[in-house]
C-alpha positions in Angstrom: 191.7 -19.1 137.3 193.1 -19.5 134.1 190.4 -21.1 131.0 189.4 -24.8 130.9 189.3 -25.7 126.7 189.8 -29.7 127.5 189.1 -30.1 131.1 185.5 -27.6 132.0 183.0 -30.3 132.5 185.8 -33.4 133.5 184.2 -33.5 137.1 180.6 -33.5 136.1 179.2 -37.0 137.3 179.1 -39.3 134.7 180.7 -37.2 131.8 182.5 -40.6 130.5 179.0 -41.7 129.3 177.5 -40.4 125.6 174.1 -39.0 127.5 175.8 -36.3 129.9 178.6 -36.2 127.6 176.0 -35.0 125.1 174.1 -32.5 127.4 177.2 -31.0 128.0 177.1 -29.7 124.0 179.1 -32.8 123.0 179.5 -33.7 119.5 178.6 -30.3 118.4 181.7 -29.8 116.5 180.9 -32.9 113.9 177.3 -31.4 113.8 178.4 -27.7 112.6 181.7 -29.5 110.3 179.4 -32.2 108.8 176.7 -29.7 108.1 177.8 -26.5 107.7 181.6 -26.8 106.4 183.6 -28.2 104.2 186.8 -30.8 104.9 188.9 -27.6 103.7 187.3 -24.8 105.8 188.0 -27.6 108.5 191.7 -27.8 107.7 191.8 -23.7 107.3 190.4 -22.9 110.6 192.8 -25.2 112.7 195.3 -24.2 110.9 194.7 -20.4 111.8 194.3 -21.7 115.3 197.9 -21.7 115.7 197.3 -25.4 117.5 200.3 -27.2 117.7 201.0 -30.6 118.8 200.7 -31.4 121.9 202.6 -34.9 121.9 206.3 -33.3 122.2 207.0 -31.9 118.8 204.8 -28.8 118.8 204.6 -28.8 115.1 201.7 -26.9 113.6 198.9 -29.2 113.4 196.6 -27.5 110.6 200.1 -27.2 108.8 200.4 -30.6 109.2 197.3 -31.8 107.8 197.9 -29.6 104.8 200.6 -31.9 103.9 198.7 -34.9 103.2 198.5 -36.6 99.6 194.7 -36.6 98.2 195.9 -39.2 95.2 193.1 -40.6 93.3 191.9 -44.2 94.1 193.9 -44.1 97.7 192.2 -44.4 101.2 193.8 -41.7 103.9 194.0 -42.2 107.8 193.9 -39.9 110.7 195.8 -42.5 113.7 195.7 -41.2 117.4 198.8 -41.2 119.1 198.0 -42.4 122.3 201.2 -44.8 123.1 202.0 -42.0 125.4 205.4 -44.0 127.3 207.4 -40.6 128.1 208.5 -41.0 131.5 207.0 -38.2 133.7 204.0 -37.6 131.4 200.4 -39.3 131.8 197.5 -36.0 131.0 196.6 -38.3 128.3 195.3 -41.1 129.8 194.1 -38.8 132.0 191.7 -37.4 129.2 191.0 -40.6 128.1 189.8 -41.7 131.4 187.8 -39.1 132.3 186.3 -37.9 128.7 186.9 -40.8 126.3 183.7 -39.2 124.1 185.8 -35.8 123.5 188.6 -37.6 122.2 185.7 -39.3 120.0 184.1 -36.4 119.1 187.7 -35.2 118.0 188.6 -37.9 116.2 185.3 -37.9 114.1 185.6 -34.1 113.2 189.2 -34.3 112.6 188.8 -37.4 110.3 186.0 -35.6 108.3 188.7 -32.3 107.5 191.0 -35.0 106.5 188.7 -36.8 104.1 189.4 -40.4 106.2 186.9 -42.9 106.1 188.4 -45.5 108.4 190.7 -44.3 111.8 192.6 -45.6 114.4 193.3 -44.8 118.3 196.8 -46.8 118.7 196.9 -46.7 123.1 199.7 -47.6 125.4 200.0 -51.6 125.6 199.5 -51.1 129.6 196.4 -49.1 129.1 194.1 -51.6 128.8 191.7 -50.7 131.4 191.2 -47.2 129.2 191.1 -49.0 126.3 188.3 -50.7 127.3 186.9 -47.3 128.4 187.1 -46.0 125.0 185.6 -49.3 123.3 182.2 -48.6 125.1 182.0 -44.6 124.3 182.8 -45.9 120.9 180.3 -48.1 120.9 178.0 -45.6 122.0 178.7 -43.4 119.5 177.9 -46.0 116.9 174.6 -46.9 119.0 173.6 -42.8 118.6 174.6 -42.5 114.9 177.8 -41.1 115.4 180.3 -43.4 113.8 179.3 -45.6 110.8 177.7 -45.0 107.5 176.0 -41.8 106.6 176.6 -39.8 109.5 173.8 -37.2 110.8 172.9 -38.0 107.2 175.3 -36.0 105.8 176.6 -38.7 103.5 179.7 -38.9 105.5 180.9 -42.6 106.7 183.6 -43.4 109.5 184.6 -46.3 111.0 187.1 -46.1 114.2 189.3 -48.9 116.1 191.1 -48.7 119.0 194.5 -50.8 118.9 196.6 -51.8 121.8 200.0 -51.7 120.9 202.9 -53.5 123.3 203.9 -51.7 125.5 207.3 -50.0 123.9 208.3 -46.7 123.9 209.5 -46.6 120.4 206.6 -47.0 119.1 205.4 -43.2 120.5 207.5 -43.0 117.2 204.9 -42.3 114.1 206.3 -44.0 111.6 207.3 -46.9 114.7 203.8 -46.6 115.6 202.2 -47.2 111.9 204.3 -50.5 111.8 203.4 -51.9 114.9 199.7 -51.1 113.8 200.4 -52.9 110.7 201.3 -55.6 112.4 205.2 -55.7 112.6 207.9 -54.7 114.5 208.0 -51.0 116.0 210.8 -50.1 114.3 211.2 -46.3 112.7 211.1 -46.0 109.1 213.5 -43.9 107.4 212.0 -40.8 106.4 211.3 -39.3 103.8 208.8 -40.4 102.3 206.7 -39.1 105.3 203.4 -41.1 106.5 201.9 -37.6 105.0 202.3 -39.3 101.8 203.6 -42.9 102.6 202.1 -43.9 105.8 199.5 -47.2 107.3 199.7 -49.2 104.7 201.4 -47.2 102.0 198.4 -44.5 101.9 198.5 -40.7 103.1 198.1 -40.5 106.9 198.2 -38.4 109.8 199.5 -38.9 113.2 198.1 -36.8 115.9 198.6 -37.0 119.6 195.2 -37.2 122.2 195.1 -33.7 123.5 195.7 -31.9 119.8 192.8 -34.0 118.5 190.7 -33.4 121.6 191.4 -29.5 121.0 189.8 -29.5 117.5 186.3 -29.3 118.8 186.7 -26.9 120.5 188.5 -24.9 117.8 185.6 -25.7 115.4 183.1 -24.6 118.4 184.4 -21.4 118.8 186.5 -20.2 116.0 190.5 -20.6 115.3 190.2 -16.3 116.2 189.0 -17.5 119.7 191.5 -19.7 120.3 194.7 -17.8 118.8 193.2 -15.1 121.8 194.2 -17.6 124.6 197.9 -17.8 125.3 201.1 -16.1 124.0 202.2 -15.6 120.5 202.4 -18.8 118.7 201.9 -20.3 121.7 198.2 -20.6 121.6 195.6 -21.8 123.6 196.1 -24.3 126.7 198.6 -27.2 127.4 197.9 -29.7 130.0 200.6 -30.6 132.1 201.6 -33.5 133.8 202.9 -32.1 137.3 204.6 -35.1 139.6 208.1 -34.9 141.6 208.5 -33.3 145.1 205.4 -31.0 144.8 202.3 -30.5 147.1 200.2 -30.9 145.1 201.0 -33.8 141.7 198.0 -33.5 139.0 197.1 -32.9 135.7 196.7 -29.2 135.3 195.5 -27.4 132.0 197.3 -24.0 131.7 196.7 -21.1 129.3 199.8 -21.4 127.8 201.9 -18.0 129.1 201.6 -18.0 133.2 205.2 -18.3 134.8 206.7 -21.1 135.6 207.2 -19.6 139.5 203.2 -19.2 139.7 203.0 -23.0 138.1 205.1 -24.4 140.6 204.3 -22.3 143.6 200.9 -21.1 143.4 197.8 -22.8 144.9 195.8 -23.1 142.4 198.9 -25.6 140.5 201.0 -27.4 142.2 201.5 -25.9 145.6 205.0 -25.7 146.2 207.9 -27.9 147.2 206.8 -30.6 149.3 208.1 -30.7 153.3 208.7 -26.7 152.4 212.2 -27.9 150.9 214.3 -26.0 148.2 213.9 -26.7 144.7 216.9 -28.1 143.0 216.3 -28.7 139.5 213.2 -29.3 136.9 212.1 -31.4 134.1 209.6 -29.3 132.0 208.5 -31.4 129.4 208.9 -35.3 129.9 212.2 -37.1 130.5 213.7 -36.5 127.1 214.2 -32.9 127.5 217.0 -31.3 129.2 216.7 -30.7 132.7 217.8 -27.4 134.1 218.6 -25.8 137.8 216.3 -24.0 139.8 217.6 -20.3 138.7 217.7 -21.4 135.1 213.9 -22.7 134.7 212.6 -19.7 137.1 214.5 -17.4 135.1 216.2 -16.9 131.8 220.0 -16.4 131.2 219.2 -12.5 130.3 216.9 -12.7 134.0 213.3 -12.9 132.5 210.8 -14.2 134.0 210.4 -18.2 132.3 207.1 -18.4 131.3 205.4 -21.9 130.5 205.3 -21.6 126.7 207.3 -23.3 123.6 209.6 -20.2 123.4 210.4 -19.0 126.6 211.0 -22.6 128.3 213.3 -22.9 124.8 215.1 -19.3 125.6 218.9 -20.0 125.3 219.1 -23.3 123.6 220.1 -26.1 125.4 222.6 -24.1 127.3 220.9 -23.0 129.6 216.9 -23.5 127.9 215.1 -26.9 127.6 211.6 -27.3 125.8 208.1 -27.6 126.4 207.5 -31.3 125.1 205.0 -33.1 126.2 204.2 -31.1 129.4 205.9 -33.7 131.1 206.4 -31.6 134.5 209.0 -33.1 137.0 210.5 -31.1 140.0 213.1 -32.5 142.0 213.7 -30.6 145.6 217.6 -30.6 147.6 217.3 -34.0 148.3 217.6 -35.1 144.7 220.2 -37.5 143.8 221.1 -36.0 140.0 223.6 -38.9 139.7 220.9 -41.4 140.7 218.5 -39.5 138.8 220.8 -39.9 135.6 221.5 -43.1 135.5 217.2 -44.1 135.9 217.1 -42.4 132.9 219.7 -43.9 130.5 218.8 -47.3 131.7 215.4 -46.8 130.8 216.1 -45.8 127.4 218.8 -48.5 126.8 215.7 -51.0 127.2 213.4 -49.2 125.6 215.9 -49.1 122.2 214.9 -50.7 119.5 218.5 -51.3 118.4 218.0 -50.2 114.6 220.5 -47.6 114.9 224.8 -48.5 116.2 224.6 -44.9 117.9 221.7 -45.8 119.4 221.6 -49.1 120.2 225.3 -49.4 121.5 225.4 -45.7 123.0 222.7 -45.9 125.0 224.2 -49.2 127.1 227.6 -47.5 127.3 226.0 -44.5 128.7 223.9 -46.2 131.4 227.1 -48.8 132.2 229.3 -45.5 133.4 226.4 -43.6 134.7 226.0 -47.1 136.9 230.1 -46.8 137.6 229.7 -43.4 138.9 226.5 -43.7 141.0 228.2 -47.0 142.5 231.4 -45.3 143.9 233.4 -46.5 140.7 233.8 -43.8 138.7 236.5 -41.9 137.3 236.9 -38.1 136.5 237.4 -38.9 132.8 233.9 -40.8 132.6 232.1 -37.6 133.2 234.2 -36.4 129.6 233.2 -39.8 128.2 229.4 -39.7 128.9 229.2 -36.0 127.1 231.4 -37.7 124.2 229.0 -40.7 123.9 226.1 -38.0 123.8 227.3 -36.0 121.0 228.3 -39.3 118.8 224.5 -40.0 119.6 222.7 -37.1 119.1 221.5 -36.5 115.1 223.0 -39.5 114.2 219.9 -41.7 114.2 216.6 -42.5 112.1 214.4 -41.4 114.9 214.6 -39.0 117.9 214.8 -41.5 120.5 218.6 -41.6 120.6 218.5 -37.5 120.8 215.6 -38.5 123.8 218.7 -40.5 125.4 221.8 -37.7 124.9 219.9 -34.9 126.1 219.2 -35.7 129.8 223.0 -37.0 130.1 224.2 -34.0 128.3 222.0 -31.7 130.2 222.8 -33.5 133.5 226.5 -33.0 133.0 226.4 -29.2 132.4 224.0 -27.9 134.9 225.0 -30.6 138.0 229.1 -31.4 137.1 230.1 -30.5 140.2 228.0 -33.1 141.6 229.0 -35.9 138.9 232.6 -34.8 140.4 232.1 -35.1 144.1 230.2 -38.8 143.0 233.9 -39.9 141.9 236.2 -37.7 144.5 234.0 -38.9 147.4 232.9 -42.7 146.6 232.3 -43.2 150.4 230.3 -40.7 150.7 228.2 -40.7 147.5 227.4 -44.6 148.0 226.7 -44.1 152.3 222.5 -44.6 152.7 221.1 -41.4 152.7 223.4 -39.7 151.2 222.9 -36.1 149.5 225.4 -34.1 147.3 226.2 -30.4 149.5 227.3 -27.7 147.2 229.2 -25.9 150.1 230.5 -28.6 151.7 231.6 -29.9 148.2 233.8 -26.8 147.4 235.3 -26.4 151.2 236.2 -30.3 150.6 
């Protein structure tokens, strides 16, 4: 059994309340920071941690926090990412659920390294129900001296909000994230400046995903030398992972970042297998945005090593035959996976999730789910399958924020790994469109 940093005491009865919460050595973090460090020995030791974030990026988040403007006379923020919209991923709301205090407790210690006095927890628009979780383990917090003025009497004051946001994928975007929370429209900003220096409301902020802040306390607990001991190079500590598709056993899991992905997908103790004992076709490692790759290619590298769950290895061979970690996003799709079908879900989700700042982006994305529609509907021609990879490239880089790369990828990816099916889609419309139907390698090449 590999360590539990986030998830040790998540099954202990009535851990979502401050009381257990609290027996459970919650909170201990802002005691030892607010008594016995300073903001900077804060920043230093997370930084050393080797913690990176856990939204998708997998920037360095002590590195990141070093970045952040101190000018005089100017408040600064710490804002929680916890939009969390990437298709396939949901271990944040599962840690808001189930232990809305560590996220609390996280937020608290983090804001104190960062010299914020007022900080925000901007959740997913359909959340609700876990926004009103965190609302009462906020206000218990308050109740036990925890949030307001004079904190612990160290002369430290914080005051923390929870804002719903719409419900858009965009604004998992930072800078779309700090408009919205400002109250406008989620649209990117063009960076820079960066919201290290130009962020909510013109002052010096940081944006932080759930599980890296959640982390922290941990890290301040017991050391940044402690945690850079768990997991693999600089891929430190654990990762939760989202597991869902055509497994045994779907779940949030927290790894130590390292195990293969064969014992992650196959072992007991993770997700149990392929459901109905079927063959596994293809995987999504991290969230819908990254590419997905075939069942040799995630198991194994191109040079035949074994993958391993961890930013580098999943990354091994660029996107030609590598993908990336992201958000731990975890999809598996067994032989009776429509890749086509599969596809085309994708790019119609992000052509309504656009926000339409960006020609590439905005125009792309609908051209891209109207011939991935053509194909998967017995309409296609063999040039289309040239013309989506075309449409990906003019996308990809060529707009103010990732999302447009978030739409290219899976199309591009698609294309390169599964062609062959894309091909028999258009050769055999019949066939493709009949109820039921699956794509057969071997019958596709005798055909």
């Amino acid at each position: 059994m590999g360590r539990k940093l986030l998830t040790e005491h998540i099954n202990v009865e009535g851990i979502h309340t401050f009381d257990v919460y609290r027996k459970h050595g919650g909170y201990a973090s802002v005691e030892k920071a607010l008594k016995t460090m300073t903001p900077e020995e804060v920043v230093e030791e997370v930084k050393a941690s080797g913690l990176r974030g856990r939204g998708g990026a997998g920037f360095p988040t002590g590195m990141k926090w070093s970045f952040l403007a101190k000018p005089e006379g100017k408040p600064r923020y710490l804002v929680c990412n916890a939009d969390e919209s990437e298709p396939g991923t949901f271990k944040d709301r599962y840690l808001m659920e189930k232990l809305p205090h560590l996220l609390i407790e996280g937020m608290i210690t983090s804001s104190f390294a960062l010299g914020a006095r007022t900080s925000y927890i901007y959740i997913r628009g359909e959340l609700l129900y876990v926004l009103r979780i965190l609302e009462k383990a906020i206000a218990e917090a308050y109740a036990n001296g925890f949030l307001g003025e004079n904190i612990l009497g160290s002369g430290y004051s914080l005051d923390l909000h929870v804002h719903p946001g719409g419900g858009a994928y965009i604004c998992g975007e930072e800078t779309a994230l700090l408009e919205s929370l400002e109250g406008k429209r989620g649209n990117p900003r063009n960076k820079p400046p960066f919201p290290a220096v130009w962020g909510l409301y013109g002052c010096p902020t940081v944006v932080n995903n759930v599980e890296s802040i959640a982390t922290v306390p941990w890290i301040v607990n017991n050391s940044a030398a402690e945690y850079a001991k768990i997991g693999i190079g600089r891929s430190a500590g654990t990762k939760l992972i989202s597991a869902g598709g055509n497994i045994n056993k779907p779940g949030v899991y927290e790894i130590e970042l390292g195990i293969p992905v064969e014992e992650f997908i196959y072992s007991d103790e993770y997700c149990g297998g392929i459901w109905k004992s079927r063959d596994m076709k293809a995987v999504i490692a991290g969230g819908s945005s990254v590419p997905i790759l075939p069942k040799d290619l995630i198991l194994k590298t191109a040079n035949g090593e074994d993958r391993l769950m961890t930013y580098e290895s999943l990354s091994d061979g660029g996107f030609a035959t590598g993908t990336m970690l992201g958000s731990g996003g975890f999809f598996v799709m067994d032989d009776q996976t429509c890749i086509v079908r599969h596809t085309w879900t994708l790019a119609r989700f992000y052509h309504h999730e656009s926000c339409g700042q960006c020609s590439p982006c905005r125009e792309g994305t609908g051209w891209m789910e109207k011939v991935l529609h053509r194909i998967e509907h017995g309409h296609g021609h063999m040039h289309d399958i040239d013309l989506l990879v075309n449409v990906a490239k003019q996308i990809e880089g060529n707009t103010i924020c990732p999302l447009g790369d978030a739409a290219a990828w899976p199309v591009a990816a698609a294309i390169r790994h599964f062609r062959d099916e894309f091909e028999w889609h258009v050769k055999h419309p019949q066939a493709a469109t009949a109820p039921g139907a699956v794509f057969n390698k071997a019958e596709s090449v005798l055909a």
